[in-house]
C-alpha positions as CSV (number, residue, x, y, z in Angstrom):
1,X,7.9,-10.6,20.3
2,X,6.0,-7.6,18.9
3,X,4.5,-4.9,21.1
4,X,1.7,-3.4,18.8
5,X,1.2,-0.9,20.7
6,X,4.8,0.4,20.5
7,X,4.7,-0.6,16.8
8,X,1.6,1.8,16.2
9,X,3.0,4.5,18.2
10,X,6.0,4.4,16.1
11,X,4.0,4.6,13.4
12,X,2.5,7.3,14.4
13,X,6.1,9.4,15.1
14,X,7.0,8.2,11.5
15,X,3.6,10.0,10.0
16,X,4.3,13.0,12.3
17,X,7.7,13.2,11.1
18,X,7.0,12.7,6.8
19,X,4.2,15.4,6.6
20,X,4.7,17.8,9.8
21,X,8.5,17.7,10.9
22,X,10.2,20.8,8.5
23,X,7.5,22.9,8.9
24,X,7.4,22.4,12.8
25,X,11.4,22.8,13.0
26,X,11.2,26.0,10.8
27,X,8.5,27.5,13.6
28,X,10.8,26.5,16.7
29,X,12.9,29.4,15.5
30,X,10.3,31.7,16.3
31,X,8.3,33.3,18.9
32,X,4.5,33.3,18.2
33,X,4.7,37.5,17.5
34,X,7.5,37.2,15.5
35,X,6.1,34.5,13.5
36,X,2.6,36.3,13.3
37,X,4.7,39.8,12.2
38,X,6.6,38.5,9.8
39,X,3.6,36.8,7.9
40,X,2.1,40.4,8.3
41,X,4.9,42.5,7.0
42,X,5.0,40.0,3.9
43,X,1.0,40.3,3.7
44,X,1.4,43.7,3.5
45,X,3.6,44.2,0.7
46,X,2.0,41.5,-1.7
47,X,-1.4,43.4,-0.4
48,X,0.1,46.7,-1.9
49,X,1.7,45.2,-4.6
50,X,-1.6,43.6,-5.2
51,X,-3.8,46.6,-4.8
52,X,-1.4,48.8,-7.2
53,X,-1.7,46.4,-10.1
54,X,-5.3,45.8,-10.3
55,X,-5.6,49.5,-9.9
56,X,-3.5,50.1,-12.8
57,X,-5.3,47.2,-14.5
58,X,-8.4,48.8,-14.3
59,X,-7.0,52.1,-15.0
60,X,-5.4,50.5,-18.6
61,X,-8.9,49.0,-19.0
62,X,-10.9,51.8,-18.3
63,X,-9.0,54.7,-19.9
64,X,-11.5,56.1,-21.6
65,X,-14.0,56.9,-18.6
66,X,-10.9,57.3,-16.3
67,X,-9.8,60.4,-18.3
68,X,-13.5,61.4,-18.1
69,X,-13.3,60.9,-14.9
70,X,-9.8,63.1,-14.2
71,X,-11.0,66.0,-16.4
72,X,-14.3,66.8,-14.8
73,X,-12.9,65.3,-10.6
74,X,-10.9,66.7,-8.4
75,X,-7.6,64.8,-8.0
76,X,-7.8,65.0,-4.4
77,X,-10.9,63.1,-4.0
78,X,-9.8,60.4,-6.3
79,X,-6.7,60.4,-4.3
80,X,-8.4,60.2,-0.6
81,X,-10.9,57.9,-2.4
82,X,-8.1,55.2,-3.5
83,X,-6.3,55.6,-0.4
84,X,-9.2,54.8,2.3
85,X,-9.9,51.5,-0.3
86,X,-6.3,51.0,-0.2
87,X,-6.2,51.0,3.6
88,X,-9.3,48.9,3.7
89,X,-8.1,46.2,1.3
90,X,-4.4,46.0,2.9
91,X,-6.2,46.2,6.4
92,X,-8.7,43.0,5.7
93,X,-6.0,41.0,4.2
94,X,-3.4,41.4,6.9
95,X,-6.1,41.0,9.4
96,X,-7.0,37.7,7.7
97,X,-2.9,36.7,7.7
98,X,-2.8,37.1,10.9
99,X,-5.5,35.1,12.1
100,X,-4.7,32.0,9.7
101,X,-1.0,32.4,11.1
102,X,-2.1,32.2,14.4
103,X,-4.0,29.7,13.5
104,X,-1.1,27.6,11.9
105,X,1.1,28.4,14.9
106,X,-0.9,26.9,17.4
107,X,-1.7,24.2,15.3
108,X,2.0,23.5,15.2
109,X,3.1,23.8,18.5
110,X,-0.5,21.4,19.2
111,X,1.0,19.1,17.1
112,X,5.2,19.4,18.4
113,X,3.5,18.8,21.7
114,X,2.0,16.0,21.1
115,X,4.7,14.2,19.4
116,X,7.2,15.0,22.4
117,X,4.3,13.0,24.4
118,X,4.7,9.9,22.1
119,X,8.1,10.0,22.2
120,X,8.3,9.9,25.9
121,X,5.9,7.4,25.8
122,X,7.9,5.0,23.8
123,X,11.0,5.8,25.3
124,X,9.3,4.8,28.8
125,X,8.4,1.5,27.1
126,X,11.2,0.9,25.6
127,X,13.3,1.1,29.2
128,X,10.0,-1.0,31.0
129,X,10.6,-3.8,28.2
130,X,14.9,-3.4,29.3
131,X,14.1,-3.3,32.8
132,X,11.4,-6.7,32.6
133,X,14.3,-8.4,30.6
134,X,17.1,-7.6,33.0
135,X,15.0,-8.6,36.0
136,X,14.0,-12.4,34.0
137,X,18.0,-12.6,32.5
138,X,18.8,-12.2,36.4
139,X,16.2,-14.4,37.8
140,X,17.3,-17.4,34.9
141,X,20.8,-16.5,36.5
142,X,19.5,-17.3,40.1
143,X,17.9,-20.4,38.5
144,X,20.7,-21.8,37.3
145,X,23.2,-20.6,40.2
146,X,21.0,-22.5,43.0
147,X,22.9,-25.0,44.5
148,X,20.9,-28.4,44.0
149,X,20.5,-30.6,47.4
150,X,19.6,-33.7,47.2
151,X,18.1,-36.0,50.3
């Protein structure tokens, strides 16, 4: 006989484990911080890699008015100019990292949590459905055993 509800909840464990399970087991190996810094460190260095070639994009683009812009400037305002937008831009985007990780990682954990549930779940029907089957294989036993008396 089928138990549909066991049959759904499987289903259920078999979704979980198709789209969710790597990227789950990869996040068990870390701690939220560590999971959250690492995201950042790696934020920061695309954000800088980032940063340096659009400035040298627009640099390459704009050569004429950026050697305007060097003769008649002082190079240590451009300098302190580039580097306040440079901490600004890296600052937003690992700011941003680190609330979508954060994000991801309790979402995760959420979602590991709630397939330990279903697994406990069936596991406890699983061992009701043994236990109800013992108890009626015993109780056919007794049926059969019972000495027949006759008037």
């Amino acid at each position: 006989m089928v138990n549909n509800e066991r049959v759904a909840l499987m289903t259920q464990l078999a979704i979980y484990e198709t789209h969710y399970r790597q990227e789950n087991e990869m996040l068990q190996h870390y701690r939220k911080q560590d999971y959250v810094q690492f995201h950042s460190i790696r934020t920061f260095l695309c954000s800088s890699a980032a940063f340096f070639l659009m400035l040298l994009m627009l640099c390459v683009t704009m050569r004429d008015q950026a050697t305007d812009l060097l003769n008649g400037a002082d190079l240590k305002t451009i300098c302190i100019a580039a580097g306040m937008v440079y901490t600004v831009f890296v600052w937003v985007n690992i700011r941003i990292s680190s609330l979508i990780m954060n994000r991801k990682y309790e979402r995760a954990r959420g979602r590991n949590h709630r397939y330990m549930e279903q697994v406990m779940r069936l596991e406890q029907m699983y061992e009701t459905d043994q236990l109800a089957s013992y108890v009626a294989e015993k109780e056919k036993e007794m049926e059969l055993n019972e000495p027949v008396i006759s008037d």
